[in-house]
C-alpha positions as YAML, in Angstrom:
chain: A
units: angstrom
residues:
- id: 1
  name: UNK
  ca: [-23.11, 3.22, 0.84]
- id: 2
  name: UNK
  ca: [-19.79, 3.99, -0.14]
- id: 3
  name: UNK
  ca: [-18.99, 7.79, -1.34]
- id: 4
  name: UNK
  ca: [-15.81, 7.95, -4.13]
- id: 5
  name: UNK
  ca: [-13.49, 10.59, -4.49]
- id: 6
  name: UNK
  ca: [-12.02, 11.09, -7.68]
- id: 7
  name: UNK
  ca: [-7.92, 11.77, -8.00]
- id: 8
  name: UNK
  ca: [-5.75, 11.79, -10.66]
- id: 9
  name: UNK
  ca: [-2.65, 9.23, -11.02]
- id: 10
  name: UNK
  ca: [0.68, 10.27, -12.20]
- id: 11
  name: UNK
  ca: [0.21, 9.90, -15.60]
- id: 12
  name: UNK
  ca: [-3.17, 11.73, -15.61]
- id: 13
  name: UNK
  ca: [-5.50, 8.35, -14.68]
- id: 14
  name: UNK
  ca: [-8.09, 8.97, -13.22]
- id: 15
  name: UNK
  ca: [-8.61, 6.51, -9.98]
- id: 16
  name: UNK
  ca: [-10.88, 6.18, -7.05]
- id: 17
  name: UNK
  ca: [-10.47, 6.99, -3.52]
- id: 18
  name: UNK
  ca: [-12.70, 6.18, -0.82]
- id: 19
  name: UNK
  ca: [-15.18, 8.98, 0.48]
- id: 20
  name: UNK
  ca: [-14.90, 9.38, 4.44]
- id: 21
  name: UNK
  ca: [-17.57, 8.20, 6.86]
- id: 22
  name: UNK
  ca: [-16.16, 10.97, 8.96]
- id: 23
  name: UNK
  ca: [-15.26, 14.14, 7.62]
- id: 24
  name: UNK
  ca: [-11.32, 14.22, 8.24]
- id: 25
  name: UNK
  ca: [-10.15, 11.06, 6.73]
- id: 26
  name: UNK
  ca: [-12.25, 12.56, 3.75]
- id: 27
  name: UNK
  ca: [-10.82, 15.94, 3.93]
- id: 28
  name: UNK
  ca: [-7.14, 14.45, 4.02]
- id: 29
  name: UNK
  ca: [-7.69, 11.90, 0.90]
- id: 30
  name: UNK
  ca: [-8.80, 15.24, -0.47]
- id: 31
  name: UNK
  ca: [-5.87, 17.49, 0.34]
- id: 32
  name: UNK
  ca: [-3.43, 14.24, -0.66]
- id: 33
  name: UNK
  ca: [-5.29, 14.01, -4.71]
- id: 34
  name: UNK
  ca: [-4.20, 18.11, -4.90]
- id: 35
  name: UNK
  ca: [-0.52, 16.54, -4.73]
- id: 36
  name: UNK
  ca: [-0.61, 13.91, -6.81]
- id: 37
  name: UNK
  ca: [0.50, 16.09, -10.11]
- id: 38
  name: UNK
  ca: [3.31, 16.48, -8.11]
- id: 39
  name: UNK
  ca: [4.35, 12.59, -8.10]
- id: 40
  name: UNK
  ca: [7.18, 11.99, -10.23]
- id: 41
  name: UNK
  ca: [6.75, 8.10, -9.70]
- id: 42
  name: UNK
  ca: [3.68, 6.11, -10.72]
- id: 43
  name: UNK
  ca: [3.37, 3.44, -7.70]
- id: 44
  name: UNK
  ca: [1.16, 0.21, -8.07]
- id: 45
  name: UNK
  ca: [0.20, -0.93, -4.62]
- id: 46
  name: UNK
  ca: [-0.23, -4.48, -4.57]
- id: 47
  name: UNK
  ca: [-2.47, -6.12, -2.14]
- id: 48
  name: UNK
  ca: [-3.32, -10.20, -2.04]
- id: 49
  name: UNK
  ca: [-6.72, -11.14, -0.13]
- id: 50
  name: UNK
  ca: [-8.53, -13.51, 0.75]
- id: 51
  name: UNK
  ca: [-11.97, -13.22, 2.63]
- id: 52
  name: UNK
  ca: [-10.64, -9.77, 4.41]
- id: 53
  name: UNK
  ca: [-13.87, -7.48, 3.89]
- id: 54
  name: UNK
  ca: [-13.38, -6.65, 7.41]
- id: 55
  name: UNK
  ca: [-9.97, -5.36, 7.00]
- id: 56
  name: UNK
  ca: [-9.09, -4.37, 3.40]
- id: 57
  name: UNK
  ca: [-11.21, -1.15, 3.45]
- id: 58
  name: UNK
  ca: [-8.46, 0.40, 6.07]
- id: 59
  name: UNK
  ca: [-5.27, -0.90, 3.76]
- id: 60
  name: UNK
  ca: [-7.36, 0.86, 0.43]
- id: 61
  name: UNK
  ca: [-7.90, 4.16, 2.12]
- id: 62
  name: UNK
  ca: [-4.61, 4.31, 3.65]
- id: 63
  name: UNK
  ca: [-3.10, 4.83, 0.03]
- id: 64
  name: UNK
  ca: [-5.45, 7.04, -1.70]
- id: 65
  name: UNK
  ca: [-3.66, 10.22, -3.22]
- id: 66
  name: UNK
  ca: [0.03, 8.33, -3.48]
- id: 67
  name: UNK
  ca: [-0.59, 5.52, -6.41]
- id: 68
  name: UNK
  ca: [-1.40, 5.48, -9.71]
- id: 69
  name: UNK
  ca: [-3.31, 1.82, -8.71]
- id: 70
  name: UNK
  ca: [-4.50, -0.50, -5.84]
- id: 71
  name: UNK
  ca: [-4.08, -3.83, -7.24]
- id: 72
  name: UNK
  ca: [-6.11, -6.33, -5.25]
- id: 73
  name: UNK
  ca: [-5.20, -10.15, -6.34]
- id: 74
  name: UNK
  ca: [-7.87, -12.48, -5.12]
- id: 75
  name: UNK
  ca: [-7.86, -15.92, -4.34]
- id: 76
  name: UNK
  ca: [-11.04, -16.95, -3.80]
- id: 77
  name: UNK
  ca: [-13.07, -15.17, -1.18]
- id: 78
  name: UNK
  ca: [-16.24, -15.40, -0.54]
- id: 79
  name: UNK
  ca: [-17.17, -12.30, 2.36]
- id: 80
  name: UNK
  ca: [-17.54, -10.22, -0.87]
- id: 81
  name: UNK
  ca: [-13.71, -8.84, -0.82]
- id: 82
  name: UNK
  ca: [-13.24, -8.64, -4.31]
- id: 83
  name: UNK
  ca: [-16.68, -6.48, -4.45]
- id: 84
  name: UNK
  ca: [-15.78, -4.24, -2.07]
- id: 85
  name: UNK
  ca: [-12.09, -3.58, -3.10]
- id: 86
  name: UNK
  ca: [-13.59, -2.88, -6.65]
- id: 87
  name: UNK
  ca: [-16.33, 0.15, -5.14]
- id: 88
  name: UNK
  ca: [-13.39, 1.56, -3.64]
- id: 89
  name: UNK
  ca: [-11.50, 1.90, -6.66]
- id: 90
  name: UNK
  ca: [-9.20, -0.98, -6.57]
- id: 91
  name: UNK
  ca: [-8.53, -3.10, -10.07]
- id: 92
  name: UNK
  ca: [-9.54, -6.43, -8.69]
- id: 93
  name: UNK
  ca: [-7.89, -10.06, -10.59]
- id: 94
  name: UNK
  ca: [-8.61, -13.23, -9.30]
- id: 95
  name: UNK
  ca: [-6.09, -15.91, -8.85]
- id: 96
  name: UNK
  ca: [-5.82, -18.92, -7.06]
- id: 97
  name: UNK
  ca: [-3.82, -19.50, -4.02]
- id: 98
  name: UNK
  ca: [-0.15, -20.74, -4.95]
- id: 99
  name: UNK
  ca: [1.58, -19.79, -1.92]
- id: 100
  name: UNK
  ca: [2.84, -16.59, -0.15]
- id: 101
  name: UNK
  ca: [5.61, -16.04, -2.83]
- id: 102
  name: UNK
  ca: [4.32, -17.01, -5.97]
- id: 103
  name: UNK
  ca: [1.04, -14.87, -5.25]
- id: 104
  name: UNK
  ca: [2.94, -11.67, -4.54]
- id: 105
  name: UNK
  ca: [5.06, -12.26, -7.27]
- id: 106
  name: UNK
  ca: [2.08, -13.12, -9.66]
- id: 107
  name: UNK
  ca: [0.69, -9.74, -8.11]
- id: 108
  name: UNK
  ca: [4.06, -7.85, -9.31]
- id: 109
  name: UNK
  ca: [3.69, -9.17, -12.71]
- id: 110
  name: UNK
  ca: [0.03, -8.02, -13.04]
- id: 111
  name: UNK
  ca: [1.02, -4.35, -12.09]
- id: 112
  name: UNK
  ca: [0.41, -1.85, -14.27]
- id: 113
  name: UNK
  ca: [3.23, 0.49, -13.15]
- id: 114
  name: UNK
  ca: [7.03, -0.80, -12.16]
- id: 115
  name: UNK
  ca: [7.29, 0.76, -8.87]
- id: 116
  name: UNK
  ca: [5.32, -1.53, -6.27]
- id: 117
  name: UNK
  ca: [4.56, -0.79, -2.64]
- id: 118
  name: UNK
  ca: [3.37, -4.22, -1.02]
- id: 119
  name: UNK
  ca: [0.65, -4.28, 1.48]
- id: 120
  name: UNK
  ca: [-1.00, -6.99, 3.13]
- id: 121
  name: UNK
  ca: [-5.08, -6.47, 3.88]
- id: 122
  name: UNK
  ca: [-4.52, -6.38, 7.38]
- id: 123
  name: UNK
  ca: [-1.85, -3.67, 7.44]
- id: 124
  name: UNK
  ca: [-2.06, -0.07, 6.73]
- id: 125
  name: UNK
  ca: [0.25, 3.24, 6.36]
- id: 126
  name: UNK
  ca: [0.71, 5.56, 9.08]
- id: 127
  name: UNK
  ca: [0.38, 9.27, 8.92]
- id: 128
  name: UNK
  ca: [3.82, 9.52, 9.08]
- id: 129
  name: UNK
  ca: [4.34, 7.41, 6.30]
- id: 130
  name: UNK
  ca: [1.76, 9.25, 3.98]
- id: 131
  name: UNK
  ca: [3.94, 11.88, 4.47]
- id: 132
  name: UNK
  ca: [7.03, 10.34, 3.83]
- id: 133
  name: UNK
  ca: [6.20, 8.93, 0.97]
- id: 134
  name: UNK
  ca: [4.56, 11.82, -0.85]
- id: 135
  name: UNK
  ca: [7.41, 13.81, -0.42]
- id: 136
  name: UNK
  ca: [9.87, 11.19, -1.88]
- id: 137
  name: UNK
  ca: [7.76, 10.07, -4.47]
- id: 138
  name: UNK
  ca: [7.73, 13.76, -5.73]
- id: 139
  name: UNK
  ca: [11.22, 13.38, -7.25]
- id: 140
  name: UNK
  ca: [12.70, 10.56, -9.31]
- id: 141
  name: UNK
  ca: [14.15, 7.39, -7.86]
- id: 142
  name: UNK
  ca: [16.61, 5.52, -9.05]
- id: 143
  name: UNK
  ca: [15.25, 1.90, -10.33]
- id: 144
  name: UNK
  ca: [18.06, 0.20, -8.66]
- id: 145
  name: UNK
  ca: [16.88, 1.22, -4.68]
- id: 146
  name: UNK
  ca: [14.89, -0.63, -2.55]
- id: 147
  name: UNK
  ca: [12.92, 1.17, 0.73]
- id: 148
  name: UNK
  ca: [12.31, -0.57, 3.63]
- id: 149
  name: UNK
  ca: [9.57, -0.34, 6.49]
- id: 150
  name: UNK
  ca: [9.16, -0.98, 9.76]
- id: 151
  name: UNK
  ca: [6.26, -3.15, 9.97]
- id: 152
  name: UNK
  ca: [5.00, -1.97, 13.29]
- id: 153
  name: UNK
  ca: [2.31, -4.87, 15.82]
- id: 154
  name: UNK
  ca: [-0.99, -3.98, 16.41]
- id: 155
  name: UNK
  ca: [-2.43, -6.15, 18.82]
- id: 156
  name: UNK
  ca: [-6.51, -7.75, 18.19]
- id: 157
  name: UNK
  ca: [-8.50, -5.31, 20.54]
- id: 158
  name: UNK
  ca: [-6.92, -2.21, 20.03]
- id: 159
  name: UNK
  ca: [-6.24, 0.03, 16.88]
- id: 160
  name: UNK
  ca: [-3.02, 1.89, 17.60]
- id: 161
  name: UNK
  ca: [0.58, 0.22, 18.83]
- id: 162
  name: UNK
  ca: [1.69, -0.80, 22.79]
- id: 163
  name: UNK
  ca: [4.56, 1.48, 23.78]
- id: 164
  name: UNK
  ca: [7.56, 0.26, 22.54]
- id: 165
  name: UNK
  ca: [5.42, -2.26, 20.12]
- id: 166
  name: UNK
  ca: [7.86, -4.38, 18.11]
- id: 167
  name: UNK
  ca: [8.51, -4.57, 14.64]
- id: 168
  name: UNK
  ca: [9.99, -6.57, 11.49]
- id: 169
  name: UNK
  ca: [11.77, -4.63, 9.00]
- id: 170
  name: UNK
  ca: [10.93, -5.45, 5.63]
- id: 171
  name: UNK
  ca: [11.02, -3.94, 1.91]
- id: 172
  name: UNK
  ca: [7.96, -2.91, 1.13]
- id: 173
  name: UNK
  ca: [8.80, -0.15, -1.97]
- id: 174
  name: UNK
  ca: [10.59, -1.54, -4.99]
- id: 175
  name: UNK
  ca: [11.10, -1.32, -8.60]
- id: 176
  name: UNK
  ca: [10.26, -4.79, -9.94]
- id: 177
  name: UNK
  ca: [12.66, -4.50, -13.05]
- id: 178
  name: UNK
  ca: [15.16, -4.46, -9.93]
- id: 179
  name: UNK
  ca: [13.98, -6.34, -7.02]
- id: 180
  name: UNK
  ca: [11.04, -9.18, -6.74]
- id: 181
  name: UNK
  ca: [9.58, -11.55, -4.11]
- id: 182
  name: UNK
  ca: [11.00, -13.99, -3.33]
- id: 183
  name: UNK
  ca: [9.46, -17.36, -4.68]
- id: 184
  name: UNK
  ca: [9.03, -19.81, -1.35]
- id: 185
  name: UNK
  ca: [5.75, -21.14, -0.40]
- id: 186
  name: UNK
  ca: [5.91, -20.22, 3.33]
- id: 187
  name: UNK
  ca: [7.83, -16.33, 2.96]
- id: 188
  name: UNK
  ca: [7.02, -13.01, 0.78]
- id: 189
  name: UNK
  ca: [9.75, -10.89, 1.78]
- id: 190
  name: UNK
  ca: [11.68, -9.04, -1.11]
- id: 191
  name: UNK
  ca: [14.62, -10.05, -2.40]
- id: 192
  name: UNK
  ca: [16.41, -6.68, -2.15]
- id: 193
  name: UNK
  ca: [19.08, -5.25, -4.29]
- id: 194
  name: UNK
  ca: [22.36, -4.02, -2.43]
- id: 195
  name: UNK
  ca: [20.94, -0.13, -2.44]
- id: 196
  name: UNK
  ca: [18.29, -0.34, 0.32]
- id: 197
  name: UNK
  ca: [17.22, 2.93, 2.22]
- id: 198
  name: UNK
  ca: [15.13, 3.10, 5.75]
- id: 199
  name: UNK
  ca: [11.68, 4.86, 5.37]
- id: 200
  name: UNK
  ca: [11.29, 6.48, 9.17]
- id: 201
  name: UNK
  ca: [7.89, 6.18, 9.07]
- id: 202
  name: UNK
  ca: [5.73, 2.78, 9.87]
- id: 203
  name: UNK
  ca: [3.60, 0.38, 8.53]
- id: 204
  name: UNK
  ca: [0.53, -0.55, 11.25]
- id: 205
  name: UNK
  ca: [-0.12, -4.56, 11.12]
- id: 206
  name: UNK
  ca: [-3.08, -5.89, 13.14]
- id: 207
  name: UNK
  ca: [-2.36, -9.54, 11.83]
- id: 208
  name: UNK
  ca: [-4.64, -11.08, 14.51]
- id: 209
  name: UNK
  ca: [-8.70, -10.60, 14.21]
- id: 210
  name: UNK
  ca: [-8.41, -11.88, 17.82]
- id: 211
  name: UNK
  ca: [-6.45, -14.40, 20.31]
- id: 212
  name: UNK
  ca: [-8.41, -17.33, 18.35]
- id: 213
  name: UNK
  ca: [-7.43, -16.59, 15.03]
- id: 214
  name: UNK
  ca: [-3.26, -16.06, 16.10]
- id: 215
  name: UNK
  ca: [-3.93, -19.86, 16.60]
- id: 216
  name: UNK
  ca: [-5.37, -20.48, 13.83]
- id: 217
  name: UNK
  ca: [-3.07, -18.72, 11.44]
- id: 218
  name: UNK
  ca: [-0.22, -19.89, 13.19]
- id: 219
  name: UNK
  ca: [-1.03, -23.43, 12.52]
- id: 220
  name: UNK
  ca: [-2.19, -23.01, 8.96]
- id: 221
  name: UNK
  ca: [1.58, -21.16, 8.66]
- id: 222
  name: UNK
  ca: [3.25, -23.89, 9.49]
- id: 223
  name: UNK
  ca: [1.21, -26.68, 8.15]
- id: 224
  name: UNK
  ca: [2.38, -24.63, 4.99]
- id: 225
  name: UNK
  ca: [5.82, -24.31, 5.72]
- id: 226
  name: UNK
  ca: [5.75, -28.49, 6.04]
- id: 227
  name: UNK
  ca: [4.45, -28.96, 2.85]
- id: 228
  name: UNK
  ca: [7.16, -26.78, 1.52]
- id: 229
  name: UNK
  ca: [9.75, -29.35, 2.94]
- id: 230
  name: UNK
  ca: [11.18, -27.58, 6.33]
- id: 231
  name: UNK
  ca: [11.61, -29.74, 9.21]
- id: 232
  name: UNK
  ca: [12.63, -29.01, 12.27]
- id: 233
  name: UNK
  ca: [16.46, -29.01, 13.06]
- id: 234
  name: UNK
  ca: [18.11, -31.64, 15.77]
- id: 235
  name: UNK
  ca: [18.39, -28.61, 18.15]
- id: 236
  name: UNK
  ca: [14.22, -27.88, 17.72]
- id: 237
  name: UNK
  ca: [14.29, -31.64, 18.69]
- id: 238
  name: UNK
  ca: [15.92, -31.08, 21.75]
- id: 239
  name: UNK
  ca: [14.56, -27.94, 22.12]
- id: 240
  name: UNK
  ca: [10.98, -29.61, 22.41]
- id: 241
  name: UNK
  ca: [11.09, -29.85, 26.18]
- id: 242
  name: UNK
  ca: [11.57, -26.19, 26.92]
- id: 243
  name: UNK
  ca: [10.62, -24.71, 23.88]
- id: 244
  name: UNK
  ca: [7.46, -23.07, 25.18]
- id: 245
  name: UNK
  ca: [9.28, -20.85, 27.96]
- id: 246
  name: UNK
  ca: [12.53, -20.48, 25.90]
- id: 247
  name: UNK
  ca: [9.73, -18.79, 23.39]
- id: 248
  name: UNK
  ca: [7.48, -16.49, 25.71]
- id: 249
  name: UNK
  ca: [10.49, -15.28, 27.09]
- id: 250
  name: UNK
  ca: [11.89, -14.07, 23.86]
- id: 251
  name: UNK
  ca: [8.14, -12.50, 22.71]
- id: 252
  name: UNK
  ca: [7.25, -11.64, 26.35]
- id: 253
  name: UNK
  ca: [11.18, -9.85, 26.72]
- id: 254
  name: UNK
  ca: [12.69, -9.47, 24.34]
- id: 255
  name: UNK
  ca: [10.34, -8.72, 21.45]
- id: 256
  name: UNK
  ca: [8.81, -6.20, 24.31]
- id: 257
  name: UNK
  ca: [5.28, -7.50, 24.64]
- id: 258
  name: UNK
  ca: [5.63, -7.10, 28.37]
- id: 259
  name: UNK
  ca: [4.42, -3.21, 27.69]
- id: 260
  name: UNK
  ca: [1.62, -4.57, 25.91]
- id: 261
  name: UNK
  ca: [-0.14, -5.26, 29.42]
- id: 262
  name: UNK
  ca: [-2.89, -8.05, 29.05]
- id: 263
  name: UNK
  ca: [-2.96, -8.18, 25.39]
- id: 264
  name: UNK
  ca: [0.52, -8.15, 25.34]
- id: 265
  name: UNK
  ca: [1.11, -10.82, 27.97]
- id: 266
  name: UNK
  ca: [-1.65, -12.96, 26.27]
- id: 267
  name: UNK
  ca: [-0.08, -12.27, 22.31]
- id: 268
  name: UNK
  ca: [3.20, -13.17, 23.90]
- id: 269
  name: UNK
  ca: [1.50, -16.77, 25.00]
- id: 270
  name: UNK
  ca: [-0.38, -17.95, 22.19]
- id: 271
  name: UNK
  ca: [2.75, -17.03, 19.59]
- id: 272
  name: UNK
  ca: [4.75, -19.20, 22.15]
- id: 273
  name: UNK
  ca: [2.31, -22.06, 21.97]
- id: 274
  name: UNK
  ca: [2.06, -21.97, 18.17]
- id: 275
  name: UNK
  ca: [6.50, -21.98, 18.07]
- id: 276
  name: UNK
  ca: [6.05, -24.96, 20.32]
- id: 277
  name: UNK
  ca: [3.74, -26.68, 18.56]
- id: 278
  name: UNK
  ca: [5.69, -26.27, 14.81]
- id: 279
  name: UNK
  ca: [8.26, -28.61, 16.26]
- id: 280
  name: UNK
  ca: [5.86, -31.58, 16.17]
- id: 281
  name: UNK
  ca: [3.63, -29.82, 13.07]
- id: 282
  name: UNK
  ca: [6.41, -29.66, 10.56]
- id: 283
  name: UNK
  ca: [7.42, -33.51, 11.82]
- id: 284
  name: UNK
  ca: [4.09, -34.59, 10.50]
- id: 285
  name: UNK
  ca: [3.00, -35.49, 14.24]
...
């Protein structure tokens, strides 16, 4: 059974934070509600599921004490995600699956505050992010700036990042009168405007449940990106021969996997395999 910790948003609303099965994750969802008066920005964070009751809880917790909301747009699950986000305090809407952009933008619209900070279920903040951002959300920011994140790999069997673990660098805080998502079936990245500031701390992104399900995503991902109307260029044509080493060389190298040991070595393969196999995926093959 779930415990709840009540903290107050920044306009004085009341929300729910999740009580700790061990005592310092409680304890610091405590100390972080204490600041929240001090938040001069009321923060929606926005998260869209779908059957992720094995990995929502960590994205929910990771926020408590910095948002006015956790937003949870559902598109059907049936693991009990929508349950579970609601008994930890999340406002839960359901909504059916219209692609990666429309669904994050449908999530924007739903928001109850302007300010968004975009999660996905299977990512959470960092300690040094919680930090971050409670300090800077203590003082007015100016509608017009966008922050972005360093969304940092987690690999399937292990909880923290390989040495050195790569990253994407994407918006993730944003004032939606300002800045939305941008509307493609296949992408959800931010559109930003042209004031966009580096948070130093990172977002943690275990994508994978394990080596399995990178193939399985991967596929789905591009079987979306085909219906969207990509096809592969006349240099991925060419390509198609020595595609699969041209690819774990630039994952295994030069995206740094190769200090990942086996996990990395093995991560490194299977996203290889799956950039291989788009060529003949997104030609309908």
């Amino acid at each position: 059974m779930l415990g709840g910790i009540q903290f107050q948003g920044g306009d004085g609303v009341a929300i729910k934070a999740i009580g700790g099965r061990d005592a310092r994750a409680a304890a610091s969802a405590s100390a972080a509600s204490s600041r929240v008066g001090e938040i001069a920005n009321r923060v929606s964070c926005v998260i869209v599921a779908c059957d992720e009751a094995d990995r929502i809880e960590r994205a929910i917790r990771s926020v408590a004490g910095l948002v006015a909301e956790v937003l949870v747009v559902d598109s059907g699950s049936s693991d009990g995600t929508a349950a579970l986000s609601e008994r930890l305090g999340a406002r839960v809407v359901l909504h059916p699956w219209e692609g990666f952009g429309p669904q994050k933008r449908f999530a924007e619209e739903q928001a109850g505050c302007d300010w968004i900070l975009s999660l996905d279920a299977d990512e959470w903040l960092s300690d040094g992010l919680r930090a971050e951002l409670a300090a800077l959300l203590a003082k007015p920011l100016p509608p017009a700036r966008c922050y972005r994140a360093r969304v940092r790999i987690v690999y399937p069997r292990r909880e923290t990042p390989a040495p050195f673990a790569y990253f994407h660098n994407y918006v993730r805080l944003y004032n939606r009168t300002t800045a939305r998502c941008r509307d493609s079936l296949s992408h959800d990245e931010v559109e930003p405007t042209a004031d966009v500031a580096q948070l130093d701390g990172d977002i943690l992104h275990k994508s994978y449940r394990d080596f399995a399900h990178i193939v399985a995503k991967t596929v789905a991902y591009y079987q979306t990106q085909r219906a969207e109307g990509i096809r592969p260029s006349r240099m991925a044509l060419l390509r198609q021969f020595g595609e699969f080493p041209f690819q774990f060389f630039k994952y295994y190298v030069l995206r740094r996997h190769i200090f990942g040991g086996a996990d990395g070595f093995a991560y490194a393969t299977a996203l290889a395999m799956g950039r291989w196999a788009r060529i003949f995926i997104l030609r309908g093959w």
